[in-house]
C-alpha positions as CSV (number, residue, x, y, z in Angstrom):
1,X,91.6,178.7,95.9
2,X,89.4,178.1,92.9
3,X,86.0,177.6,93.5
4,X,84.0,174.7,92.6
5,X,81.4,175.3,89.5
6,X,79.0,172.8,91.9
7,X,77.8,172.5,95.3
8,X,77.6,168.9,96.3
9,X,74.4,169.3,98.0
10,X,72.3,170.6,95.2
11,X,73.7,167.7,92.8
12,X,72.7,165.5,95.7
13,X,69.3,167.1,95.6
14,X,68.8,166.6,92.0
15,X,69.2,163.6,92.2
16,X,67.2,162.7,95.0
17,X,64.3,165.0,93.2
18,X,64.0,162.4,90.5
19,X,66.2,164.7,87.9
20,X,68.6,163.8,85.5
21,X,72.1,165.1,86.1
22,X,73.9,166.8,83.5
23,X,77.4,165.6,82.0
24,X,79.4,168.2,83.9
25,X,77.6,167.9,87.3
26,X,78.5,163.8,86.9
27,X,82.4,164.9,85.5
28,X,82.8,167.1,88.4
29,X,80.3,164.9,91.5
30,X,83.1,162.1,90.7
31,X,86.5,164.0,90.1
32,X,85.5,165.9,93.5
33,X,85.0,162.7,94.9
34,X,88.5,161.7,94.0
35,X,89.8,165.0,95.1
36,X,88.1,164.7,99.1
37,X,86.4,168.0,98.0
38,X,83.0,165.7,98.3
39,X,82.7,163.6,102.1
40,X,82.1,160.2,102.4
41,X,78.6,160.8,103.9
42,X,78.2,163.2,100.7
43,X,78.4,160.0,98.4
44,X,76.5,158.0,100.3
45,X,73.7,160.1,99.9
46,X,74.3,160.3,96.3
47,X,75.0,156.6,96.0
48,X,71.6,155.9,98.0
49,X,69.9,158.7,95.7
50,X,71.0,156.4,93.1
51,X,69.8,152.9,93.6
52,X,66.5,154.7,94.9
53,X,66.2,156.6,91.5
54,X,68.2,155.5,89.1
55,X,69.8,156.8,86.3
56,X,69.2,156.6,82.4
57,X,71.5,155.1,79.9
58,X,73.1,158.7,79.4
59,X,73.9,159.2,82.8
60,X,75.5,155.8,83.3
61,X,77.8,156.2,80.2
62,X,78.9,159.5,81.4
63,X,78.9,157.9,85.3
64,X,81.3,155.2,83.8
65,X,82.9,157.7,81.7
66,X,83.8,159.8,84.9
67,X,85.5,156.7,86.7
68,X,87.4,155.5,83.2
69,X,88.8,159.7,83.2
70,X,90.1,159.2,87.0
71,X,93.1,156.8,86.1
72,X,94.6,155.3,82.9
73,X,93.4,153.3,80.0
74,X,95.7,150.2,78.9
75,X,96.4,149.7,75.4
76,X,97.4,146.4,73.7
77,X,98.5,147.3,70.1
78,X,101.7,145.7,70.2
79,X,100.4,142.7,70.7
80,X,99.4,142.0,67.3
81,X,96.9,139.9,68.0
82,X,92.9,140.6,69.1
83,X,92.2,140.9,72.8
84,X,89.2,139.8,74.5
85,X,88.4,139.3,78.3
86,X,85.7,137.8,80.3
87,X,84.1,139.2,83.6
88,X,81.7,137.1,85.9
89,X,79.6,138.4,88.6
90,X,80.7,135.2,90.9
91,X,79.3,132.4,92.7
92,X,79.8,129.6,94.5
93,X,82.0,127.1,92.4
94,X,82.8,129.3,89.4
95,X,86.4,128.8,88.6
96,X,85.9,129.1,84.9
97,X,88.2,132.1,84.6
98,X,90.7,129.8,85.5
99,X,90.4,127.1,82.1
100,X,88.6,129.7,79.7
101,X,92.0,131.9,79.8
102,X,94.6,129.8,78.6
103,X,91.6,128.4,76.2
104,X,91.1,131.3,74.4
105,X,94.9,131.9,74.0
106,X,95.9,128.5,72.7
107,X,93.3,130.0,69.8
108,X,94.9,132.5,68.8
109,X,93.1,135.5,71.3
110,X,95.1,137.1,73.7
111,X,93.3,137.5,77.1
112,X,94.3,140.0,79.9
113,X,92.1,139.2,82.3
114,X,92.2,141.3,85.2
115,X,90.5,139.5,88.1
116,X,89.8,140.0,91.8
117,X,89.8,138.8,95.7
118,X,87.1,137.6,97.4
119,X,85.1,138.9,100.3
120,X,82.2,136.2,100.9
121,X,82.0,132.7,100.1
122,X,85.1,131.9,99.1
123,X,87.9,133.3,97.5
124,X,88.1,135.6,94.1
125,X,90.4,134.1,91.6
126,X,93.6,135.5,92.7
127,X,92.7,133.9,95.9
128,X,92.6,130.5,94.2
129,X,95.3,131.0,91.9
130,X,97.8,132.2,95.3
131,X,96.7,128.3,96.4
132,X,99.5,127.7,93.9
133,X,103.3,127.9,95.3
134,X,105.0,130.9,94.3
135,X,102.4,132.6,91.7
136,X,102.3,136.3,91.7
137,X,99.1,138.3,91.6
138,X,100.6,141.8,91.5
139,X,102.7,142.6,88.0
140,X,103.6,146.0,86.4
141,X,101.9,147.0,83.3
142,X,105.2,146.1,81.8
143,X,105.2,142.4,83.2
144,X,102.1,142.1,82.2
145,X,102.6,142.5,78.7
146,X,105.5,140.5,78.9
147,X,103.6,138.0,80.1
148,X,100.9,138.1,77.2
149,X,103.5,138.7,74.6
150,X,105.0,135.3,75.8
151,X,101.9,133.1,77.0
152,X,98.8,135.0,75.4
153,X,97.4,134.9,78.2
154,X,97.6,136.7,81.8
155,X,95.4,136.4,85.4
156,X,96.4,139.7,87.5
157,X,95.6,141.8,89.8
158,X,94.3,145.3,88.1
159,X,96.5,148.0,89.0
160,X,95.8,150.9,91.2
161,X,95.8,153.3,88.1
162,X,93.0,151.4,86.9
163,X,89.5,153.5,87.5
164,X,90.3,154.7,91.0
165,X,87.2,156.7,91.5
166,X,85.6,153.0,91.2
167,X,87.7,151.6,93.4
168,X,87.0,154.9,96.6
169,X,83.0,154.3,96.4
170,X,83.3,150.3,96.0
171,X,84.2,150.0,99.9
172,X,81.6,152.5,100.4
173,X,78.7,150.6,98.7
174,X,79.7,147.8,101.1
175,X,78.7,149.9,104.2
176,X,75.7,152.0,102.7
177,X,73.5,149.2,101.6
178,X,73.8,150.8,98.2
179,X,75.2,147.4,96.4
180,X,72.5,146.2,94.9
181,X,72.4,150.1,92.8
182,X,72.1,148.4,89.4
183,X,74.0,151.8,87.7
184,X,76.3,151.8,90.2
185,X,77.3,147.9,90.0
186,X,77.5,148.3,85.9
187,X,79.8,151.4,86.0
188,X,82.0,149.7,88.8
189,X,82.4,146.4,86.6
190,X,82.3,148.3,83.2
191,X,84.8,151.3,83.8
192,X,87.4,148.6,84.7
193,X,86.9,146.2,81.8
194,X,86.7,149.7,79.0
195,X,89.6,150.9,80.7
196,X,91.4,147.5,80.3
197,X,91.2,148.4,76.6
198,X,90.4,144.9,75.2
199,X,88.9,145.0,72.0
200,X,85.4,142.7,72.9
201,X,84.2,141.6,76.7
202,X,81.7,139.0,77.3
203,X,79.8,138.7,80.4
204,X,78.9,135.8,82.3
205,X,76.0,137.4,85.1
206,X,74.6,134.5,87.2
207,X,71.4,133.8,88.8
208,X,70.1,132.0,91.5
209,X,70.0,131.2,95.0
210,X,74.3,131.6,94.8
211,X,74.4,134.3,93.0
212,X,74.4,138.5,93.8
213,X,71.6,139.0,91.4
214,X,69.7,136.0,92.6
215,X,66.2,136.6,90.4
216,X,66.4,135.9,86.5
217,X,65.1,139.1,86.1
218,X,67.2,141.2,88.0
219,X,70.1,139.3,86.3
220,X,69.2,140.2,82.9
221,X,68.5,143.7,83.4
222,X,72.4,144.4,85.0
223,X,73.5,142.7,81.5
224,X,71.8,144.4,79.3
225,X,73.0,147.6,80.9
226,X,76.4,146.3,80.7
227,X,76.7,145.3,77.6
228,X,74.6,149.3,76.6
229,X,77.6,150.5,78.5
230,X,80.4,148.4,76.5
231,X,78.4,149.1,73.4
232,X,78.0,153.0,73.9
233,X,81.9,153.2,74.9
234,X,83.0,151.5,71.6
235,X,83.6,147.8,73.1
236,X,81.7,144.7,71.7
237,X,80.0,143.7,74.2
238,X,77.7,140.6,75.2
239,X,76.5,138.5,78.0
240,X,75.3,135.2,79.3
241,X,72.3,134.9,82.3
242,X,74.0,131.6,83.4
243,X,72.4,129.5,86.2
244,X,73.8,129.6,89.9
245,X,71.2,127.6,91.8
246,X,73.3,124.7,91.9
247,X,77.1,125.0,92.7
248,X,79.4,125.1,89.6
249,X,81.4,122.2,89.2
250,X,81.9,119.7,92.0
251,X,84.6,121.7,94.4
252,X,83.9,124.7,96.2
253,X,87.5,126.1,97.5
254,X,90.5,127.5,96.0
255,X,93.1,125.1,96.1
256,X,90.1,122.3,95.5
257,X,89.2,124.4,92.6
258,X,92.4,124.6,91.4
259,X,92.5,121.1,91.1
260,X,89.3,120.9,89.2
261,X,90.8,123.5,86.5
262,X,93.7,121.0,85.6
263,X,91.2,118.1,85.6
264,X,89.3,120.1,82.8
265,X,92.8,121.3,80.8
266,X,93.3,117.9,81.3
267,X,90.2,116.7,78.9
268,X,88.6,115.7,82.1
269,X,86.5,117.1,84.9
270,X,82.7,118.0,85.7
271,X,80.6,118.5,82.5
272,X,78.9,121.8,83.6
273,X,82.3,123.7,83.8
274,X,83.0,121.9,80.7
275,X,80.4,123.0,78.6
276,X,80.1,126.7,80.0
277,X,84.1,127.1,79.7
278,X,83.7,126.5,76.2
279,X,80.3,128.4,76.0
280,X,82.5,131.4,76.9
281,X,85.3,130.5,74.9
282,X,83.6,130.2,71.7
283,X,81.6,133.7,72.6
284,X,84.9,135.7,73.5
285,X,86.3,134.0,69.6
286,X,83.3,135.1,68.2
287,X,83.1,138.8,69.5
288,X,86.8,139.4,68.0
289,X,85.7,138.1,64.9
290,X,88.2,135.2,64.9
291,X,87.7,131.4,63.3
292,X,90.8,129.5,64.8
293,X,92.3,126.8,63.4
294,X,91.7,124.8,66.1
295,X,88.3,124.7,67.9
296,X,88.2,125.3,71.7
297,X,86.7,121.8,72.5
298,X,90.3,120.2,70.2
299,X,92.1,122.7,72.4
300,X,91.2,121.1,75.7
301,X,91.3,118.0,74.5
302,X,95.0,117.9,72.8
303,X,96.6,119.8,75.8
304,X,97.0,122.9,73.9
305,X,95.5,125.0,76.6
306,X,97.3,122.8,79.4
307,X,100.9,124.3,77.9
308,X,99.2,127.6,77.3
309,X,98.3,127.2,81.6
310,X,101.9,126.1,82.6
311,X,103.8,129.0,80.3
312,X,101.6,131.7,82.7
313,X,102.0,130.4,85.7
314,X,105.8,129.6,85.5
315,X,105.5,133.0,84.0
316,X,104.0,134.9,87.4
317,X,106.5,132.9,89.2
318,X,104.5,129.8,89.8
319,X,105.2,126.0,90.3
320,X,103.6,124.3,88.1
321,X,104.8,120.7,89.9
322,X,104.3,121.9,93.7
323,X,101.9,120.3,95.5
324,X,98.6,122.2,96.3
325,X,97.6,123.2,100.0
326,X,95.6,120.4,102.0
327,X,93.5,120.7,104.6
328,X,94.6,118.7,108.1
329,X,90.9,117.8,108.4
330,X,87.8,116.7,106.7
331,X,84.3,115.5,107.4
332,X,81.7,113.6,105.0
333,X,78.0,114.6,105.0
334,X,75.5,111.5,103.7
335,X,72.5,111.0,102.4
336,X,69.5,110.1,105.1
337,X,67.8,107.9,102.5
338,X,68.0,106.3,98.9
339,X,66.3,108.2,96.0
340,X,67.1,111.1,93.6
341,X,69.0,113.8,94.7
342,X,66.7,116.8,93.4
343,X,68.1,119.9,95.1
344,X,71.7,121.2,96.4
345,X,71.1,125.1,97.3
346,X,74.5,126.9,96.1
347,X,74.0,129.6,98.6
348,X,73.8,126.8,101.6
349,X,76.9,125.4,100.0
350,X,78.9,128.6,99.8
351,X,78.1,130.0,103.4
352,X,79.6,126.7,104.7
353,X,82.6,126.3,103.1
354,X,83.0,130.4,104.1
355,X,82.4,129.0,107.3
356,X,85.0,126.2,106.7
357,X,87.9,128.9,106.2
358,X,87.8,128.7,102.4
359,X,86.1,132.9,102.5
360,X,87.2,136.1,104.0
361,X,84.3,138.3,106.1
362,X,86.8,141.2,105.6
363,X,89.4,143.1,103.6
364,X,92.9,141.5,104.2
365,X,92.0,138.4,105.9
366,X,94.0,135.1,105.4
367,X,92.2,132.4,104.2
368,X,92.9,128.5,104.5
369,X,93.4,127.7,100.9
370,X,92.3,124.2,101.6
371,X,89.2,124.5,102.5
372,X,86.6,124.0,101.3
373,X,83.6,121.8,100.3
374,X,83.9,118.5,97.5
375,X,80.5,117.8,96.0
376,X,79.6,114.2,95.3
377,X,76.5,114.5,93.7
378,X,74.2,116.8,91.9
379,X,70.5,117.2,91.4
380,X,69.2,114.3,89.5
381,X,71.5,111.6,90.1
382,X,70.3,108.4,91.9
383,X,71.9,108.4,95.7
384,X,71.5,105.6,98.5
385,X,71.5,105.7,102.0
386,X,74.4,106.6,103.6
387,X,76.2,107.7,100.2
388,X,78.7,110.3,100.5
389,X,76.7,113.8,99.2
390,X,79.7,116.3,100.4
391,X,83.0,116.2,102.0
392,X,83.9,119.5,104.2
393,X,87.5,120.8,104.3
394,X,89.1,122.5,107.1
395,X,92.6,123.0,109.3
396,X,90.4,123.3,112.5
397,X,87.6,120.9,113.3
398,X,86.0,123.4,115.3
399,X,84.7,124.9,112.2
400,X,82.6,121.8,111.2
401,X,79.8,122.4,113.5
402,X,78.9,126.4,112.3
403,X,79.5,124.5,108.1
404,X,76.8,121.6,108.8
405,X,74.1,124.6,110.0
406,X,74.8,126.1,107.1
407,X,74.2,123.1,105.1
408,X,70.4,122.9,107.0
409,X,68.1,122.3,104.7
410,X,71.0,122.4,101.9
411,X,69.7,119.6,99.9
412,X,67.0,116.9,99.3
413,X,66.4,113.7,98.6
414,X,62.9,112.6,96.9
415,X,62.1,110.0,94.7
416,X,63.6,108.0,91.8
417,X,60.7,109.5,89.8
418,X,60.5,113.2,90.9
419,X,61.1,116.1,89.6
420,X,64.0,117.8,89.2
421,X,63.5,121.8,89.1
422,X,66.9,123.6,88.1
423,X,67.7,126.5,85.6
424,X,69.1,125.9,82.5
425,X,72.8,126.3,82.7
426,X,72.4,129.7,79.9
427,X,69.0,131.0,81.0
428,X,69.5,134.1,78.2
429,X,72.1,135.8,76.2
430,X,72.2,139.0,75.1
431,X,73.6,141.1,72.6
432,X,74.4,144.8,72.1
């Protein structure tokens, strides 16, 4: 047996002293991790030492460095074409992986864009894209770059070679109360997206009552150490603050949001997703250094991105022509008086439509990819009595009752000359 050059309790320690930990006692805390050498209740100590103490920009580039060294890096060279990806910390609406994808591809960036499942509110985007009939979330390396060799585009599920350290403490964060370690939630996100080995990543982090980091503050700080992190391992790197007090769009679901995406590749749909969609767009175009011939907005609007949508999802086995899951029941909500809608809480919103079927509480559950919640207004548009505000989606009307407790206090009604209090839609952007 060959001994270890550590003990896992005096790293622990360090930590917990306030120290700094050295390159090799990171290298060898998360390798030994890997290797069961270290116990779960071992790293939960040090993830709790963590968020209680931090760590410095050094330590998180090695941290990150530690989980990119457990698996395999990708690498896109025979493309022949720039990659760039986009990451969002999630929230209750926010399908805009979903347009921007085939959007930046139809200009001339290819995007492997390695998403996720969702445990919460509703479903992650493989969730929502699995609303379509036949689409695949699981491809090899090699499908996948079939896929992007063919479409410029591809939505997948990341492979298990992909930072597997990462992948070991992320269910343990869950049960530690750790989550909310800003080091650890930037080396989790960051070691995935280095090791995807696109050449730029831009970073939409939301804030607000829907989103993880709900305080402005708090937001910008886990970007700016993301984009350190991108910029320190050789990735440009930036990132949008981007308001999530208000649900995104006006669906809240994943077959529902599905729908909204081929409104908006359509030239159509809700002018928030819209304008952030193309936000991004133009951001990932930027960060690769590329001026396309055509701009994103023409590329929505002549159906260049629509083809670019069909060729990946016939691509990952999809039907493009199927119809998309229903829900057996539904249920409207209405306004109690006539005035100005002023506020429609995105948390509120999301809890209910998890409530409705259209979220998972845990690992593996199946969720009713027709649920979900339609939004008919937002904050600042005139509403009368009895006008249709939200209509609630579900196979079982049992669920209705625990969705409209949710929705307590959810929104308000004031009048036609009030105030309207919201974020802006890009509260900052920063830039490594």
């Amino acid at each position: 047996m060959i001994a270890e050059p550590f003990a896992a309790i005096d790293v622990i320690a360090a930590k917990r002293d306030h120290q700094e930990l050295s390159d090799a006692q990171i290298d060898w805390f998360v390798d030994a991790y890997v290797r069961n050498v270290i116990a779960e209740e071992q790293m939960s100590a040090m993830a709790m030492a963590i968020l209680l103490n931090g760590m410095n920009r050094r330590e998180m580039v090695r941290w990150t460095k530690a989980y990119i060294d457990s698996g395999e890096t990708m690498d896109w060279s025979k493309l022949g074409r720039p990659t760039a990806d986009k990451h969002s910390t999630g929230g209750v609406g926010d399908k805009i992986t979903l347009p921007l994808a085939p959007l930046v591809a139809a200009c001339g960036v290819s995007v492997p864009q390695l998403s996720g499942r969702g445990l919460g509110h509703t479903g992650g985007t493989l969730d929502k894209l699995e609303s379509i009939p036949g689409w695949r979330a699981s491809l090899s390396n090699d499908e996948m770059l079939k896929v992007l060799q063919e479409c410029g585009a591809v939505i997948c599920a990341a492979g298990a070679g992909l930072a597997p350290a990462d992948k070991k403490l992320y269910a343990l964060r869950d049960v530690t109360a750790t989550v909310e370690a800003i080091p650890l939630i930037a080396s989790s996100i960051m070691s995935k997206k280095i090791a995807e080995g696109t050449s730029a990543l831009v970073l939409d982090v939301k804030t607000g009552s829907g989103a993880f980091m709900s305080d402005p503050k708090d937001a910008a700080l886990l970007a700016r150490t993301m984009v350190n992190l991108g910029k320190d391992a050789g990735v440009k790197t930036r990132a949008l603050v981007t308001a999530m007090d208000v649900p995104l769009g006006l669906t809240a679901g994943n077959s529902l949001e599905i729908r909204e995406t081929l409104e908006v590749l359509a030239g159509g749909g809700p002018s928030d997703v819209i304008e952030l969609t193309l936000l991004l767009a133009n951001e990932m175009l930027d960060a690769v250094g590329i001026k396309p011939k055509v701009s994103p907005e023409e590329a929505l609007k002549n159906g260049m991105a629509m083809d670019v949508w069909r060729k990946m999802i016939a691509a990952q086995g999809g039907d493009n022509d199927a119809p998309l899951p229903v829900a057996k029941e539904k249920m409207e909500i209405k306004a109690t008086a006539t005035g100005k809608l002023l506020t429609l809480d995105a948390m509120k919103v999301g809890v209910a439509a998890w409530r409705l079927g259209a979220g998972r509480q845990k690992q593996g559950e199946v969720l009713q990819l027709g649920s979900g919640i339609e939004i008919h207004a937002k904050p600042g548009d005139l509403v009368t009595k009895d006008q249709t505000i939200l209509t609630l989606h579900t196979d079982e009307v049992a669920r209705f009752e625990r969705a409209i407790d949710a929705l307590s206090g959810g929104f308000s009604i004031g009048g036609k000359d009030d105030e309207v209090k919201r974020l802006p839609l890009v509260v900052e952007r920063i830039e490594g």
